[in-house]
N, C-alpha and C positions, 0 to 999 in steps of 0.2 A: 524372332525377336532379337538373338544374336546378331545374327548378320547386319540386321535391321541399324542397330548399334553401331559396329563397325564401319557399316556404308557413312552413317551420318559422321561419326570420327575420322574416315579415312577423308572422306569430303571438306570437313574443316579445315582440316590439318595439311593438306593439301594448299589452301590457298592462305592459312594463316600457322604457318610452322610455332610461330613464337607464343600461341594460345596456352594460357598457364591453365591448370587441372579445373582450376575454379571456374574460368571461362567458358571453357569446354564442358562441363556437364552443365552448367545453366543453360548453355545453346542446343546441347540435347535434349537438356531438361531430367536428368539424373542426379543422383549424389555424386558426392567430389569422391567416395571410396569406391561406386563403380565405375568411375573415368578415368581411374587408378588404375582398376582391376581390369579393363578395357586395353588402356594403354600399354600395361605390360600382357597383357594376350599380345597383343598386337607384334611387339616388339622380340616376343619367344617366337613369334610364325615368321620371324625376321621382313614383316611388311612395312615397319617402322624400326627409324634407329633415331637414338638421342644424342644430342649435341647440344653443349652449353654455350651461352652468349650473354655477352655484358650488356645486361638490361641499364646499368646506370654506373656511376661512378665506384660504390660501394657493391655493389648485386650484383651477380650472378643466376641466370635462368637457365631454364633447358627449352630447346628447339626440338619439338617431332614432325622429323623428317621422311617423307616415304619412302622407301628403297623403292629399285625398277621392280623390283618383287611386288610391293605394296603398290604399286602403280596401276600393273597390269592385275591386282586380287579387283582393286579398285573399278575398273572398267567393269570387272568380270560383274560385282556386285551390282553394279550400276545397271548393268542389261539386266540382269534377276529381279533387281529392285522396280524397273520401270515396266517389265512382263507381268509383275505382280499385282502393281500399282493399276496399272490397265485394265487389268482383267477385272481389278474389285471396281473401277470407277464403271466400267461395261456394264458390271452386276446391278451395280447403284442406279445405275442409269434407265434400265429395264425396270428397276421395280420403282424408280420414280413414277413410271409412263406409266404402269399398269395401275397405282395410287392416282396417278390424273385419271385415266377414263374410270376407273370405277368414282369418283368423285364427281364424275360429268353423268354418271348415270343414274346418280342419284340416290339417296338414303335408303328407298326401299325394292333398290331392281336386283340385290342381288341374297336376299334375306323375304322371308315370308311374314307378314303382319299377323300375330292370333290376338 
């Protein structure tokens, strides 16, 4: 479920650096205090580094950025994340099939009537 996290944060933040905390856990679908707690994991495994940028005349934001480090974690997660995702859709898949033909064989072919 970590990882799971991380993959979708490092995936973001990869193509949208300037994603403020509040953005970023709605798109995961989290609190803004674990997109936090997410963000600094991230940033102590030095896979992300922060950098601020003038969102406007008066403000100031921060940018996360992914180091070559956070690039290649990225990849890494990416192949984990789509060997996993595979295997459950395989799983799904097989026992859709096996709910169709028992559904084709009918109410009482697989159960005894008393």
């Amino acid at each position: 479920m970590q990882e799971d996290r991380h993959f979708r944060v490092l995936r973001l933040l990869q193509d949208n650096p300037e994603m403020s905390q509040r953005e970023l856990a709605e798109r995961v679908g989290i609190s803004v205090g674990a997109a936090h707690y997410v963000l600094n994991a991230l940033v102590e495994k030095g896979l992300v580094k922060i950098g601020n940028f003038k969102a406007s005349e008066n403000k100031y934001r921060y940018a996360y950025i992914l180091t070559p480090k956070g690039i290649a974690e990225k990849t890494a997660i990416t192949r984990r994340f789509l060997t996993r995702k595979l295997e459950e859709y395989e799983a799904l898949r097989a026992e859709i099939e096996e709910l169709r033909q028992d559904a084709a064989r009918g109410p009482n072919s697989s159960e005894t009537c008393r």
